[in-house]
C-alpha positions as CSV (number, residue, x, y, z in Angstrom):
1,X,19.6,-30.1,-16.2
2,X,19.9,-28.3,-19.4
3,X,17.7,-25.3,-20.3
4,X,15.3,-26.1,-23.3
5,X,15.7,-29.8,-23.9
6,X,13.0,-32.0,-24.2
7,X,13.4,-34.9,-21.5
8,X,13.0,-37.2,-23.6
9,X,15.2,-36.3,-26.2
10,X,17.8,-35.5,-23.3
11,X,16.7,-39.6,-22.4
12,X,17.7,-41.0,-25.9
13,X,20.8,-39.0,-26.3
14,X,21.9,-40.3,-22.7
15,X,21.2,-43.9,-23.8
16,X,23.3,-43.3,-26.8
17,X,26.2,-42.9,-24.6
18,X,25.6,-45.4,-22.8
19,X,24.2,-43.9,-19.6
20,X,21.1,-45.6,-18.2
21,X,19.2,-44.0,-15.3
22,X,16.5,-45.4,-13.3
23,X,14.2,-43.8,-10.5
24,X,14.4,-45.1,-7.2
25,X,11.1,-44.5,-5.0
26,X,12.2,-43.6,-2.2
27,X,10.6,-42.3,0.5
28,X,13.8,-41.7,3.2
29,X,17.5,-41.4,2.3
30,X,20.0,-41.6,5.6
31,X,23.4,-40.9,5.3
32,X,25.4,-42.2,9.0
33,X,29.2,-40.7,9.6
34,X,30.5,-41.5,12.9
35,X,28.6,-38.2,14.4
36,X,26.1,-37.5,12.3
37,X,23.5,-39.2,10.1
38,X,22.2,-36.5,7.1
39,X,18.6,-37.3,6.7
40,X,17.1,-36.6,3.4
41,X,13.3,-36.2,3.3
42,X,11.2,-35.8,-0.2
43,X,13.9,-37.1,-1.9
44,X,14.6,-38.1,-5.1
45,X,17.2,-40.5,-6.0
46,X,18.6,-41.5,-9.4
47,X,20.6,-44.5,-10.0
48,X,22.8,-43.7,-13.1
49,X,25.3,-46.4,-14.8
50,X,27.5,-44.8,-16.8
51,X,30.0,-47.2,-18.6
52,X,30.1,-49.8,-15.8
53,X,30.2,-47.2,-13.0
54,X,27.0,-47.2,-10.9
55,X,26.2,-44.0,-8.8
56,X,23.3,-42.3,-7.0
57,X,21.9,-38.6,-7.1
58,X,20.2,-37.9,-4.3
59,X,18.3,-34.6,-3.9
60,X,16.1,-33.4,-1.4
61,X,15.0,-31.9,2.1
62,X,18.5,-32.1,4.2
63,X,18.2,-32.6,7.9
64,X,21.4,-33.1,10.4
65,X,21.2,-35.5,13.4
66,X,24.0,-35.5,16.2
67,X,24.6,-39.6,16.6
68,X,25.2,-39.0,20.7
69,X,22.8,-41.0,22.8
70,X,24.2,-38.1,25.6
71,X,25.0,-34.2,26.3
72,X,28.1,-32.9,27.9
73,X,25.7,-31.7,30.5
74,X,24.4,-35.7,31.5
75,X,28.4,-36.5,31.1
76,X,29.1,-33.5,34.1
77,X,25.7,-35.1,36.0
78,X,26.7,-38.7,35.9
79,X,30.7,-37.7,37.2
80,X,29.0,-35.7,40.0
81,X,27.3,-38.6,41.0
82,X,28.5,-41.6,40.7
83,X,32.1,-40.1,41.4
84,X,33.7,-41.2,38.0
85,X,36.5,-39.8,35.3
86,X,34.6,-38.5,32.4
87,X,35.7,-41.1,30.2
88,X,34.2,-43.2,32.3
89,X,30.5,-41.4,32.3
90,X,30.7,-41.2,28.6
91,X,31.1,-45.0,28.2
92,X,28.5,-45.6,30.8
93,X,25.8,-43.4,28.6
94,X,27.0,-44.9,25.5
95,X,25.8,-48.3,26.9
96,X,22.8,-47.1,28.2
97,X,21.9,-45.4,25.2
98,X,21.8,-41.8,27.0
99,X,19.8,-43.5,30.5
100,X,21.4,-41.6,32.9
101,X,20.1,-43.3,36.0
102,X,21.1,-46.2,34.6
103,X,24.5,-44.9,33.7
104,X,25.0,-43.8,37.5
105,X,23.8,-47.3,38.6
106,X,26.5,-49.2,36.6
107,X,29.2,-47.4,37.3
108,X,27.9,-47.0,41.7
109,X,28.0,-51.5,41.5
């Protein structure tokens, strides 16, 4: 953090003001928005409490994941088939997590 200090001194002078930090082992950090989750591998998490207010630092490997169980390609498939509006398809392969015979199926009863 800064160049040339001795971690431990930087330690005590933190604890002085009243900042306490404490590792976290982790071994996997996931962070889920509504289309996304940010995967974090090797990470290293510190919890810090400074005054009362608790936060994390997180650092590490990113990784991005798309949250849809489906492609705008199975969407196209499954209104082909089972003769559908696209809305439609895309609620289907939500509930069939991405299955897209089984999409076609519940929407052809």
């Amino acid at each position: 953090m800064f160049p040339k200090i001795n971690p431990k001194q930087m330690e005590k002078a933190m604890k002085k003001m009243g900042v306490k930090q404490e590792e976290i082992p982790a071994i996997e950090v996931i962070i889920k928005t509504e289309d996304k989750e940010l995967v974090i591998k090797n990470p290293q998490v510190m919890r810090v409490n400074m005054m009362g207010q608790e936060s994390l630092q997180i650092t590490g490997d990113i990784e991005e994941r798309d949250l849809k169980a489906y492609k705008e390609e199975d969407v196209k498939t499954v209104v082909d088939q089972a003769g559908c509006s696209e809305e439609e398809a895309k609620e289907a392969l939500e509930k069939s997590k991405g299955d897209l015979a089984e999409a076609i199926l519940s929407l052809q009863q």
